[in-house]
C-alpha positions as CSV (number, residue, x, y, z in Angstrom):
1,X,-68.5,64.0,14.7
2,X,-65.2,62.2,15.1
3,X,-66.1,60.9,18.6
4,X,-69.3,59.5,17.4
5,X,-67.3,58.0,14.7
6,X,-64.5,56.4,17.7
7,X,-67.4,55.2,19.3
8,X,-68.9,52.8,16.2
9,X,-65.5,52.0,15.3
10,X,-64.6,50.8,19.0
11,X,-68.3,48.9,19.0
12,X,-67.5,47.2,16.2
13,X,-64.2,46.2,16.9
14,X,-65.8,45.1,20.5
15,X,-68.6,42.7,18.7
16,X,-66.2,41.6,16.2
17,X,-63.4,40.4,19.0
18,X,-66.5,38.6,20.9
19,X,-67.1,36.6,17.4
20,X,-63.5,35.9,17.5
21,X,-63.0,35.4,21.2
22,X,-66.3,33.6,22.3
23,X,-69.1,34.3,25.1
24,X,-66.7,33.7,27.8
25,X,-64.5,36.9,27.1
26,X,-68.2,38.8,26.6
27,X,-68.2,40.5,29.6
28,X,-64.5,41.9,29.8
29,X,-65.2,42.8,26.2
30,X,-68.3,45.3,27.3
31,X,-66.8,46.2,30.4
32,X,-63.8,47.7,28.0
33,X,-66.1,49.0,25.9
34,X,-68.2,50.8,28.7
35,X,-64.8,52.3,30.3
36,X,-64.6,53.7,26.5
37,X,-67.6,55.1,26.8
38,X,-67.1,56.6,29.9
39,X,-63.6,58.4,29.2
40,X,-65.2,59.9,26.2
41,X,-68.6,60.9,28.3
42,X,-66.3,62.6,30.6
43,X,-64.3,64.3,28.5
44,X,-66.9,65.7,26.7
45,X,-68.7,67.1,29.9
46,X,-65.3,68.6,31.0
47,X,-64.7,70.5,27.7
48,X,-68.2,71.8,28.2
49,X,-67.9,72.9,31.8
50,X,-64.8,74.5,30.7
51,X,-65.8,76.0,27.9
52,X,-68.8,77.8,29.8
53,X,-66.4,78.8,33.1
54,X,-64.9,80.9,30.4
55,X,-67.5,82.0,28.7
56,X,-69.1,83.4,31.9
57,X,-65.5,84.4,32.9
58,X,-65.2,86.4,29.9
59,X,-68.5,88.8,30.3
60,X,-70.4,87.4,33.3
61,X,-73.3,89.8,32.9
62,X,-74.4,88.6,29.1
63,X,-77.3,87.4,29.0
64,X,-76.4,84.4,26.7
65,X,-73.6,83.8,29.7
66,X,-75.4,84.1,32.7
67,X,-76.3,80.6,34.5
68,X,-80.0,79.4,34.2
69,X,-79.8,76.9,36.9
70,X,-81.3,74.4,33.6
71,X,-79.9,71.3,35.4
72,X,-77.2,70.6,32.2
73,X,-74.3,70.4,34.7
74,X,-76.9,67.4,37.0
75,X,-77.9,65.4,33.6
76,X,-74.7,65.1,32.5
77,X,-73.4,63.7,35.8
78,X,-76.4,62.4,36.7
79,X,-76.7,60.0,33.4
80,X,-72.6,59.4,34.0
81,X,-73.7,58.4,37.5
82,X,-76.9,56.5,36.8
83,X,-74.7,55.0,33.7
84,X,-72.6,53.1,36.0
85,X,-75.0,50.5,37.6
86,X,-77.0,50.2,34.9
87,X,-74.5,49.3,32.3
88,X,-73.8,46.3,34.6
89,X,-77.2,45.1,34.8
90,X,-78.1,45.8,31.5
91,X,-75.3,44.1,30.5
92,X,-75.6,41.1,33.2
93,X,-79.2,40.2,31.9
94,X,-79.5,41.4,28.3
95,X,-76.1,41.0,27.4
96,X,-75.3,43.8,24.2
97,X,-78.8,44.3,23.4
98,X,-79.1,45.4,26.9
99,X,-76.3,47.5,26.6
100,X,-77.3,49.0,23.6
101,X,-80.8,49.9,24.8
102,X,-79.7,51.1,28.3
103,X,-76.8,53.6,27.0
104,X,-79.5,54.4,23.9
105,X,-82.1,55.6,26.7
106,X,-79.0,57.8,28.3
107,X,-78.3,59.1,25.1
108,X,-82.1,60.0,24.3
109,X,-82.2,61.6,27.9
110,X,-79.2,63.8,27.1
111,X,-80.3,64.8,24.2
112,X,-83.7,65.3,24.9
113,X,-82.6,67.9,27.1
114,X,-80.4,69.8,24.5
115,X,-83.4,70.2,22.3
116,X,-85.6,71.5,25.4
117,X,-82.4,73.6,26.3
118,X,-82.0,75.1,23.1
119,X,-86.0,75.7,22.2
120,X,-85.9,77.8,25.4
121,X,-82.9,79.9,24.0
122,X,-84.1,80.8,20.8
């Protein structure tokens, strides 16, 4: 919960320096912003990787432990890979609100795949 919290206090801070600074310093503001995003993206998928290495380290024949081959590991690098270009371009044309509704559509992809993942667990 703290990271989301980071994350609306760093976007806040961001739109609040572009009142202060002006259009001209908008797109060093999101690109600041979007490295944010990033660090704290791939930090999060690192913990997780880790986290299950030792989990299947620890009893590699549990059931709950075994690898599915569920794609987690590909979304997450995939929407950190895919995150990249479109960030610029949402960013380019649409300026924030593109931003917004590009990283929102990531986020929804992610998470939409955590509720599929954790359906099929239960």
């Amino acid at each position: 919960m703290q990271e989301h919290h980071d994350i609306r206090q760093d976007m806040r801070a961001t739109l609040e320096a572009r009142q202060d600074l002006g259009p001209e310093y908008e797109a060093a503001l999101v690109e600041s912003f979007v490295d944010r995003i990033d660090a704290t993206i791939a930090a999060r998928v690192r913990a997780e990787v880790r986290a299950e290495v030792r989990a299947a380290d620890a009893d590699p024949q549990s059931p709950g432990n075994r690898r599915k081959g569920d794609g987690t590991v590909a979304i997450a690098l995939g929407s950190l890979g895919i995150g990249v270009p479109l960030t610029a371009i949402a960013a380019g044309e649409a300026g924030a609100a593109g931003l917004l509704l590009a990283w929102g559509g990531i986020v929804a992809v992610n998470i939409a795949h955590a509720l599929g993942r954790r359906r099929t667990r239960d």
